[in-house]
Backbone as CSV, one residue per row, in Angstrom:
resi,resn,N_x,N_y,N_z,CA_x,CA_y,CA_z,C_x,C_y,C_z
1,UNK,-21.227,-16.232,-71.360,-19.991,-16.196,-70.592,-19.253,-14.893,-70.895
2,UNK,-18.804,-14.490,-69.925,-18.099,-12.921,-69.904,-16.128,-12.999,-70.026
3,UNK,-15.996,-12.347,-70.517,-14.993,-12.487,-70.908,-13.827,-11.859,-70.064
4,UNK,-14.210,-11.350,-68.427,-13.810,-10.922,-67.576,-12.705,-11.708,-66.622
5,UNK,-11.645,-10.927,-66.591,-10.673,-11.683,-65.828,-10.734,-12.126,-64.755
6,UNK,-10.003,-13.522,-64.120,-10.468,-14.114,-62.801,-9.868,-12.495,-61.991
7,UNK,-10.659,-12.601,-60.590,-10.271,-12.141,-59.700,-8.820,-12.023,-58.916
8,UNK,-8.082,-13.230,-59.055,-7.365,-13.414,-58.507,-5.438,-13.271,-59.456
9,UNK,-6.399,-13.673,-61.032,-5.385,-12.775,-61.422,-5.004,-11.389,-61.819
10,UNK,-6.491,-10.704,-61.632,-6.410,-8.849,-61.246,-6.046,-8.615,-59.856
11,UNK,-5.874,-9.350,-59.168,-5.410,-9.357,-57.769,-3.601,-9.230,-58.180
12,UNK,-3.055,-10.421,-58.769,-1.708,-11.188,-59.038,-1.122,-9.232,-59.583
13,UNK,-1.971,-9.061,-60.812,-1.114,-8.053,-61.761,-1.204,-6.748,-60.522
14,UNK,-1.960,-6.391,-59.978,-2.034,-5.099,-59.066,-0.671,-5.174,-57.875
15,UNK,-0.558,-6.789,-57.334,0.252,-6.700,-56.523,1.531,-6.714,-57.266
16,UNK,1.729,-6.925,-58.583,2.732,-7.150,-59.457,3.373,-5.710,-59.566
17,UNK,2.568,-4.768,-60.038,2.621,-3.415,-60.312,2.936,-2.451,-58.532
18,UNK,2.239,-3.167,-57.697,2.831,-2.203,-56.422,4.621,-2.468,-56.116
19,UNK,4.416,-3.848,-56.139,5.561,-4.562,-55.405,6.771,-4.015,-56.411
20,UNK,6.650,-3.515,-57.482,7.891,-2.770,-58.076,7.966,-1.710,-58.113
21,UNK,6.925,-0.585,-57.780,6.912,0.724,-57.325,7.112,0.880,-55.638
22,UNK,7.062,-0.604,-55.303,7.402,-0.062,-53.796,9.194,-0.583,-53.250
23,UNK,9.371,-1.187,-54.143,10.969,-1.645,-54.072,11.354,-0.198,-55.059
24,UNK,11.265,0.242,-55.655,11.665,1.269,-56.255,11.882,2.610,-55.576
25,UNK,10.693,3.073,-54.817,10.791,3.780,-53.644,11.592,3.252,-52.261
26,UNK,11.505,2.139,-52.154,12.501,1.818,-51.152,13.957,2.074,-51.103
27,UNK,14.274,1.475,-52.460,15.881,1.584,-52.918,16.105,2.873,-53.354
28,UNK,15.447,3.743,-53.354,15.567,5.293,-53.294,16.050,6.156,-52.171
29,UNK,15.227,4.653,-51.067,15.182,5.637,-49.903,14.063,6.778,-49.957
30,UNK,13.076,6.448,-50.281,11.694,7.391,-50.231,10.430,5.834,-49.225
31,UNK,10.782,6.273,-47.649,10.010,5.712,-46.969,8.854,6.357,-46.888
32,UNK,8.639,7.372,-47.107,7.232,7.858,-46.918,6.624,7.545,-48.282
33,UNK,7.143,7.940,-49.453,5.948,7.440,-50.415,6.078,5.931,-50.397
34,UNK,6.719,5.608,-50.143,6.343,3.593,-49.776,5.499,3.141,-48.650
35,UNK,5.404,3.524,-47.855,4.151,3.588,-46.892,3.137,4.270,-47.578
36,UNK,3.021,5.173,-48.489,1.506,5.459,-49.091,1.247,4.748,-49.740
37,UNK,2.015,4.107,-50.838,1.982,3.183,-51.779,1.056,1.749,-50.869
38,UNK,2.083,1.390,-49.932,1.354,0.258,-49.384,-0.032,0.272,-49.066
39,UNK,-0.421,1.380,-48.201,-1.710,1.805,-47.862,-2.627,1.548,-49.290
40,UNK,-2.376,2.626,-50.323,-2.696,2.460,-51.430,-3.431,0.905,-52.097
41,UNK,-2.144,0.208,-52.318,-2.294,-1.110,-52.566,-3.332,-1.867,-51.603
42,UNK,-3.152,-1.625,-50.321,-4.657,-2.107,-49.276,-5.712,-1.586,-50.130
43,UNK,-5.673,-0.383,-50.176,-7.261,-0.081,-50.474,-7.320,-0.059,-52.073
44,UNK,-6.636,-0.369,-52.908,-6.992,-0.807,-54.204,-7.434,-2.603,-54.075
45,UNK,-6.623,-3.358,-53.395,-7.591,-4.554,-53.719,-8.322,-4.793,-52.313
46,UNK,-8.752,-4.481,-51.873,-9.703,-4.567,-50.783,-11.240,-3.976,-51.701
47,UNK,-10.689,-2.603,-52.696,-12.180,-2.156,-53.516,-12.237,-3.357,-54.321
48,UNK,-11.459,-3.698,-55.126,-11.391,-4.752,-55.942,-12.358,-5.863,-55.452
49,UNK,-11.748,-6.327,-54.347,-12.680,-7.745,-54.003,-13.803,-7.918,-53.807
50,UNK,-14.175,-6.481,-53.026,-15.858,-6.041,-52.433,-16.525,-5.745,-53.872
51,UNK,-15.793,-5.286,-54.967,-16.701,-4.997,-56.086,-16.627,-6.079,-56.803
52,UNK,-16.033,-7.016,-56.713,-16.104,-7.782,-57.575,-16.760,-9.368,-56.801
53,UNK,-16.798,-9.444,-55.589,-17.974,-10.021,-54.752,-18.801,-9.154,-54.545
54,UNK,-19.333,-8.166,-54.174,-20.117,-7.981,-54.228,-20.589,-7.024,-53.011
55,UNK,-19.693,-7.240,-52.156,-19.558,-7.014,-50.510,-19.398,-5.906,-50.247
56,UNK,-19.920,-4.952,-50.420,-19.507,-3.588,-50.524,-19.984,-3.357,-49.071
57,UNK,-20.943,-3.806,-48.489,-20.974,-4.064,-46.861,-20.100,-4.052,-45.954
58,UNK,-18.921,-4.549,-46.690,-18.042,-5.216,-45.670,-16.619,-4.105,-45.442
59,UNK,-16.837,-3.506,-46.179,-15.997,-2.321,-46.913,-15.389,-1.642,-44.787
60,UNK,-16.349,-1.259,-44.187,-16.310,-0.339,-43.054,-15.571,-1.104,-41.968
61,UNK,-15.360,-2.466,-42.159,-14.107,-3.463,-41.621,-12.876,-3.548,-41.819
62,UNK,-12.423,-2.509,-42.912,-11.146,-2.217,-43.878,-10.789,-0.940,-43.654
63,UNK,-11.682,0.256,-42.925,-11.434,1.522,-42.345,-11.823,2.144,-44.098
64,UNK,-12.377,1.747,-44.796,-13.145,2.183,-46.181,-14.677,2.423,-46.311
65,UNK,-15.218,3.750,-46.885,-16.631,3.801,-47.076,-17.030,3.303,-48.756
66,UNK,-18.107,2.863,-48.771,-18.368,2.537,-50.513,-17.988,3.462,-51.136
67,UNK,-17.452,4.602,-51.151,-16.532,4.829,-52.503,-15.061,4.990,-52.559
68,UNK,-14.549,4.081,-50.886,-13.097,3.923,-51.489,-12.432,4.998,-50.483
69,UNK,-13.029,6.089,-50.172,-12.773,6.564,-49.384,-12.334,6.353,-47.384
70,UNK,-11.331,6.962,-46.806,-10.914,6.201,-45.812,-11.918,6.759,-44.675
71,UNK,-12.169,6.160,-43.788,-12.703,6.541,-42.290,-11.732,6.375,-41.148
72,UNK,-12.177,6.890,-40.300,-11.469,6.896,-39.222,-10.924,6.204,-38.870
73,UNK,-11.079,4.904,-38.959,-10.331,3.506,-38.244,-9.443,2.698,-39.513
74,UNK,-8.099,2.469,-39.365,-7.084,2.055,-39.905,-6.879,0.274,-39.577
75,UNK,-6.793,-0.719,-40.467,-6.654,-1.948,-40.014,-4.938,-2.164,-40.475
76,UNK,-4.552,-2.778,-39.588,-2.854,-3.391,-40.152,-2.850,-4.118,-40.879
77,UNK,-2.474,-4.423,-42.018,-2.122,-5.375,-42.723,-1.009,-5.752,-43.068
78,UNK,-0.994,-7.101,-43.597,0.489,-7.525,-43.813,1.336,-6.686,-44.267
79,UNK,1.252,-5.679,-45.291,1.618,-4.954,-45.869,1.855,-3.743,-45.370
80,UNK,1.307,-3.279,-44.147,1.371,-2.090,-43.250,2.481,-2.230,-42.741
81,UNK,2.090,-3.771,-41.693,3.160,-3.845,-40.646,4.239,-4.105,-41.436
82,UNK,4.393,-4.300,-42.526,6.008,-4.711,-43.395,6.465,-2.973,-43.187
83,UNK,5.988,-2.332,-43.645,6.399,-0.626,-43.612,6.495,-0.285,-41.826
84,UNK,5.557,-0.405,-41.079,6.246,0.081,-40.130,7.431,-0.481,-39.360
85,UNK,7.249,-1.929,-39.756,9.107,-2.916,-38.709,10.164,-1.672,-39.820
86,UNK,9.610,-1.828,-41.092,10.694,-1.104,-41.715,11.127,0.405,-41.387
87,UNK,10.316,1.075,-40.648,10.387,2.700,-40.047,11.052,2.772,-38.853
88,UNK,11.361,1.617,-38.066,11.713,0.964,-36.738,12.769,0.480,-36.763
89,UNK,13.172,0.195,-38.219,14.143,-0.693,-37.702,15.676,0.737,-38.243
C-alpha cells in the first residue's frame, strides 16, 4: 500500500491554494492576473486527474497536449465563466 494522497484531497488543497490567490487578486483589483490564475487552476487539476487516472488521452478535450501544454481550442469552465460574468459585469 502506497502512501499517496487520495486524489480528491490533492484536488481539495490545489483549489484551496487558488481560491485565495484568486480573491487576493480580485480584491486588488488585478482582473487580468485572476483570469490567468483561473485558467491556471483548470489546467493544474485537469493534469492532475489525467495523471493520476491515467487518461492522458483525454487531455485534447480540455484544449491540453500530454505535457500540459495549451492547444488551440479553449473549453469554459465553471471557473472561466465565473471570470468572464466578472469582466462584464
Amino acid at each position: 500500500m502506497t502512501n499517496q494522497p487520495r486524489l480528491i484531497d490533492e484536488l481539495n488543497a490545489l483549489h484551496s491554494t487558488y481560491v485565495g490567490a484568486l480573491n487576493t487578486a480580485l480584491d486588488a483589483g488585478e482582473l487580468a492576473f485572476a483570469t490567468e490564475l483561473a485558467a491556471e487552476y483548470d489546467r493544474e487539476a485537469i493534469l492532475l486527474m489525467a495523471e493520476r487516472e491515467g487518461r492522458q488521452d483525454l487531455l485534447g478535450h480540455f484544449g491540453l497536449d500530454r505535457d500540459g501544454s495549451q492547444l488551440p481550442i479553449a473549453r469554459v469552465t465553471p471557473i472561466r465563466r465565473f471570470m468572464q460574468n466578472l469582466r462584464a459585469a
